[in-house]
C-alpha positions in Angstrom: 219.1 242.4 -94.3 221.4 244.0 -91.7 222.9 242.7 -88.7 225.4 243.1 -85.9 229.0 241.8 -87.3 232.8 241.3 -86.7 235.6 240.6 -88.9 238.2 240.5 -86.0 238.4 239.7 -82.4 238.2 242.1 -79.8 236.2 244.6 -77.3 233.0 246.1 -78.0 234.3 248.5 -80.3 234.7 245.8 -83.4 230.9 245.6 -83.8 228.9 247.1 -86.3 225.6 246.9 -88.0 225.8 246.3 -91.7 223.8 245.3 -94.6 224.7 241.6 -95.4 223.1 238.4 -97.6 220.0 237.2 -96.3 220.6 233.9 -94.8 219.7 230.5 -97.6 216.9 228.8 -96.5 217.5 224.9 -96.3 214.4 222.8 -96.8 214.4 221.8 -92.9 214.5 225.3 -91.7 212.3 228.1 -91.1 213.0 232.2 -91.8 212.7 234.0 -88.9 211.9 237.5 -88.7 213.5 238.0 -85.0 211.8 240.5 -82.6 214.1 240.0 -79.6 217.7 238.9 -79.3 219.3 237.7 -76.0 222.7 238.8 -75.1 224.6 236.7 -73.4 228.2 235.9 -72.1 229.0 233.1 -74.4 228.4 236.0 -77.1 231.1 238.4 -75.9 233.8 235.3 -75.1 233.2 234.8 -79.0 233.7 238.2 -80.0 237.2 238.1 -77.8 237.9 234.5 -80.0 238.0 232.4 -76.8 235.5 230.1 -78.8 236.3 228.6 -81.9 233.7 230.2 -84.8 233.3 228.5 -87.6 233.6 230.0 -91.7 235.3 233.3 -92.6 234.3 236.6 -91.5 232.3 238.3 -90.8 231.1 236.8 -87.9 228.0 237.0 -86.6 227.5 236.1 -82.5 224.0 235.6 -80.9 221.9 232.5 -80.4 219.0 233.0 -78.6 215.7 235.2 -79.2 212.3 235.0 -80.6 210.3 236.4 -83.7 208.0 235.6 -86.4 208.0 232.7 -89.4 208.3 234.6 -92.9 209.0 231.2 -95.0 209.0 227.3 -94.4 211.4 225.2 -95.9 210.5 222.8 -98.6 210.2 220.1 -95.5 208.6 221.4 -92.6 205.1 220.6 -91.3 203.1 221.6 -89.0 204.6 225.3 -89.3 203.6 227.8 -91.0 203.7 231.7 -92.2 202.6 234.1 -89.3 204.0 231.8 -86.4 205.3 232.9 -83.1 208.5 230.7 -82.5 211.6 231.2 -80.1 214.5 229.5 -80.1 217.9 228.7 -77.3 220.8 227.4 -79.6 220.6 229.2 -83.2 223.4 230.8 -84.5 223.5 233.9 -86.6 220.8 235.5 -83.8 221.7 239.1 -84.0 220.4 239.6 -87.3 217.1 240.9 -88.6 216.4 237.4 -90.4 217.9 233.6 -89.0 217.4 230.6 -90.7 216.1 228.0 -87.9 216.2 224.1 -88.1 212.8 223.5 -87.4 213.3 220.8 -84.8 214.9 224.1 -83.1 212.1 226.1 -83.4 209.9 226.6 -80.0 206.2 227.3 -80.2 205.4 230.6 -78.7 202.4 230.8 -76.9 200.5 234.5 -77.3 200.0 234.7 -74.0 204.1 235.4 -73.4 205.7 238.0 -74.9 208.8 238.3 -77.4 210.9 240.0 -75.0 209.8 237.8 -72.1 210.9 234.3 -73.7 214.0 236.2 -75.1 215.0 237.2 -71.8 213.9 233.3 -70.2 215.1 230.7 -72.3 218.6 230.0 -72.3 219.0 230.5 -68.6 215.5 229.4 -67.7 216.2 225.8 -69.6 219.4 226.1 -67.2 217.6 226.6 -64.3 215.1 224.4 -65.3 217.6 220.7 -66.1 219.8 221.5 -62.9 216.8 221.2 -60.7 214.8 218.1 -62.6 217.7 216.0 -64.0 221.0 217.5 -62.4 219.2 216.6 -59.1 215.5 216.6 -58.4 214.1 218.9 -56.2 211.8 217.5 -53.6 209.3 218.8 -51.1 211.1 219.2 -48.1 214.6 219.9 -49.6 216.9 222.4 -48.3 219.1 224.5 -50.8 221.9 226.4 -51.1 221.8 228.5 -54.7 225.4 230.4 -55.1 225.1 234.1 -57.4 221.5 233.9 -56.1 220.3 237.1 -57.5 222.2 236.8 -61.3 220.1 235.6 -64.0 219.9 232.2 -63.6 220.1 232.3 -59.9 216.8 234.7 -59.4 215.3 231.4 -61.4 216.8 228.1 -59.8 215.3 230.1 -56.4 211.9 230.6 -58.2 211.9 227.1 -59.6 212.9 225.7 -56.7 210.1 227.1 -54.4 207.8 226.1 -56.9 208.9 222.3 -56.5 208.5 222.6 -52.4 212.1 223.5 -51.3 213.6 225.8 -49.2 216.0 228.4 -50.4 219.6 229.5 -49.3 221.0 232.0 -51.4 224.2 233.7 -51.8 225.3 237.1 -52.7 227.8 239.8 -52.9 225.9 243.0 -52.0 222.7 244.5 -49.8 220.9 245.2 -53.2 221.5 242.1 -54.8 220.5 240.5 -51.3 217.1 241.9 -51.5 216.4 241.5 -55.0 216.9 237.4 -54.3 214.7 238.0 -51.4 212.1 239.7 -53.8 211.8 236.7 -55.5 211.2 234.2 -52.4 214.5 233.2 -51.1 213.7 232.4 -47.8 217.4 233.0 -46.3 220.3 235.5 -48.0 223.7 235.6 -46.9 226.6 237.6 -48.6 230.5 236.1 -49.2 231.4 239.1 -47.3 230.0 237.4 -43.6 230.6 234.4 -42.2 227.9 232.3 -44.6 229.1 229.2 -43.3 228.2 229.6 -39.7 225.3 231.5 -40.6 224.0 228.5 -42.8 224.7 225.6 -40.1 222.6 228.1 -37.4 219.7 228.2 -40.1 220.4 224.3 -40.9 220.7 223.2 -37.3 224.1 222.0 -37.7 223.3 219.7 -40.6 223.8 220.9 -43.4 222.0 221.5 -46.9 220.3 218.7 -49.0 222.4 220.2 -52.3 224.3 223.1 -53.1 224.4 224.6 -56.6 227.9 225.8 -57.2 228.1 228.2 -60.2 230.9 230.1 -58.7 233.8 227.4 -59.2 236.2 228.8 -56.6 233.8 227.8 -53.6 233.8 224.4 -54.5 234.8 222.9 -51.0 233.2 225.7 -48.9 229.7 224.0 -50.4 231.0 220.4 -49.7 231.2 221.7 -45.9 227.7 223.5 -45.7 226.2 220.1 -47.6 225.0 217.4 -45.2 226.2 213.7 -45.0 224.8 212.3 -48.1 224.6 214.9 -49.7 225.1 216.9 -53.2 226.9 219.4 -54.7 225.9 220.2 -58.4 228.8 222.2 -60.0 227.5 224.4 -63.5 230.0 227.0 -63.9 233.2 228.9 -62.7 232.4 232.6 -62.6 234.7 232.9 -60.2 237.5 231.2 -60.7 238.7 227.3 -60.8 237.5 224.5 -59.0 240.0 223.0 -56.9 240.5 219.1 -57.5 238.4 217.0 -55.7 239.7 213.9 -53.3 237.3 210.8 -54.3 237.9 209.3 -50.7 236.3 212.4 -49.0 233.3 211.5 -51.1 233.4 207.9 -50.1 233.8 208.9 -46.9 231.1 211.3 -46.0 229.1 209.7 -49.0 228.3 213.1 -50.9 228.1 213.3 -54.3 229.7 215.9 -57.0 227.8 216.1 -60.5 228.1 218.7 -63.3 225.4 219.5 -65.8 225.8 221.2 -69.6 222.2 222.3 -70.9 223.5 220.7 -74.5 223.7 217.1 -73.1 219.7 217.6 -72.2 218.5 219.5 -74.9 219.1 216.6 -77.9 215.6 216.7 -79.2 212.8 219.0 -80.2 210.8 216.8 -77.8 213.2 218.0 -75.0 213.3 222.0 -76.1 209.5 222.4 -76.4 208.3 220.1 -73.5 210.7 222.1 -70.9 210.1 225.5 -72.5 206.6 224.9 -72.1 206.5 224.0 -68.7 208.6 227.2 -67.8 206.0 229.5 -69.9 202.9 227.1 -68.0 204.6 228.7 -64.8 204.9 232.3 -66.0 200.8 232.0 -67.2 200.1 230.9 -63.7 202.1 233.8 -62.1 204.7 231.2 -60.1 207.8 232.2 -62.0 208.6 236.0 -62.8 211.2 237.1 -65.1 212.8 240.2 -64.1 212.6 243.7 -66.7 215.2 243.3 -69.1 217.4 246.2 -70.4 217.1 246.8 -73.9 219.4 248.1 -76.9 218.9 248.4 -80.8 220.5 245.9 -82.3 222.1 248.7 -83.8 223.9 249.6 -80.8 225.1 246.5 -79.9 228.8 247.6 -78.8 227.3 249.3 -76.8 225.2 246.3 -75.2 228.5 244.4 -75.1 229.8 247.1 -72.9 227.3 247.0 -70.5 227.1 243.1 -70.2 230.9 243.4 -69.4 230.2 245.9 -66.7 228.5 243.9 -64.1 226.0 246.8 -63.9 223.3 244.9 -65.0 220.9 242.6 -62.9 218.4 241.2 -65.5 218.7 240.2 -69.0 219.9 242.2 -71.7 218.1 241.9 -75.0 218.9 243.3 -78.4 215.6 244.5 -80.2 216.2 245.0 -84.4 
């Protein structure tokens, strides 16, 4: 089979597609003939070697996408040759052929497309934890969504309408602005104004119910738009550190700081397929819309890379073998 490899770290240009071994099948695994391969960031931080990979090259990144069963292992039931399947956290992804633990493997329903689950899962099942377990949205809730128009922002806005809440989103440009807006945030600001003010006019001076803080440096601008009591839900540092946090201003206006890390919630097959399924129930029923994804060959994957890295983008990128 061929597939997308490394054998040292570095930009874009140290891919290439080559033939390699098709992967050994273990007896609680399935073969996977992929169809669609997401890209994400975590695959170009491993191609730099700021994650630790496991084995010898070469490497292989990639670990979500979706394609068809070729072969069952010696223990799987309930699976069989011909099925649709996608999965969020198998390595080995940019290949033409992935072995997949089968308590990893996600029914597909026909109904939603290869590219379509390839381009939700990973930040869908984000989206999808940080407004059910991270905190849980309720009808009447007012929210403040940092990087509202990137991938997982467009959902946690779409998500949260869905669950009855009101949506405060946050942006660096007019185009991003409106593409947030497309998909039913009901206020947009950008870090260019004064958001702050802007939010307490829209707030009435009080504040938002909870803020989800993706962008790291912002950390205490979205404890002062949150209301007494509130919550800030911190999931990522795209733009830079978190400053430290003093525990008696939380005692003192009695808010609340919690993280999230999709790997803590996604421990069982249980877990994967029930929330997948629930995210495809909402694209069947037209609530949730995943945005047109830009697609490579697998072949060209440097050339994938390159985009990712240049921002450029507003949807998913997917690799296609």
């Amino acid at each position: 089979m061929k597939a997308l490899v490394f054998e040292k770290f570095g930009g874009p240009e140290v891919l290439h597609y080559q033939e390699i071994d098709t992967p050994q099948l273990g007896p609680d695994e399935v073969l996977v003939e992929m169809k669609a391969i997401g890209l994400n960031f975590a695959d170009v931080y491993r191609r730099k070697g700021n994650y630790h990979l496991e084995g010898d090259p070469p490497y292989i990144c990639g670990y979500e996408g979706t394609g068809v069963v070729k072969k069952v292992g010696d223990n799987v039931q309930g699976m069989a040759v011909g099925d649709r399947i996608a999965f969020a956290d198998v390595p080995y992804a940019n290949a033409e052929l992935v072995a997949v633990p089968k308590d990893k493997a996600i029914p597909l329903p026909d109904e939603i497309s290869y590219e379509t689950a390839a381009s939700l899962l990973l930040q869908g099942l984000t989206a999808h934890y940080l407004t059910k377990d991270s905190y849980s949205i309720k009808s009447g809730d007012t929210v403040l969504v940092h990087a509202a128009a990137g991938g997982v922002g467009q959902l946690l806005v779409q998500i949260i309408k869905i669950l009855g809440g009101t949506v405060i989103g946050l942006t660096s440009t007019e185009e991003k602005r409106q593409a947030a807006l497309a998909v039913r945030a009901d206020h947009m600001f950008l870090y260019s104004e004064d958001w702050k003010q802007r939010l307490q006019d829209v707030t009435e001076g009080n504040g938002v119910d909870v803020v989800y803080e993706s962008v790291g440096s912002t950390l205490m601008d979205s404890f002062e738009s949150t209301r007494i009591g509130g919550t800030v839900v911190f999931f990522g540092m795209a733009g830079g550190d978190p400053v430290s946090v003093d525990p008696r201003m939380l005692m003192d206006t009695s808010k609340t700081l919690t993280g999230g890390d999709l790997w803590n919630v996604l421990t069982s097959h249980e877990e994967r397929v029930n929330r997948s399924h629930e995210l495809f129930g909402w694209i069947q029923e037209g609530q949730l819309k995943v945005s047109e994804p830009t697609v490579f060959p697998l072949s060209e994957g440097a050339k994938a890379h390159e985009y990712l890295e240049s921002r450029k983008s507003t949807g998913k990128i997917l690799l296609i073998p």
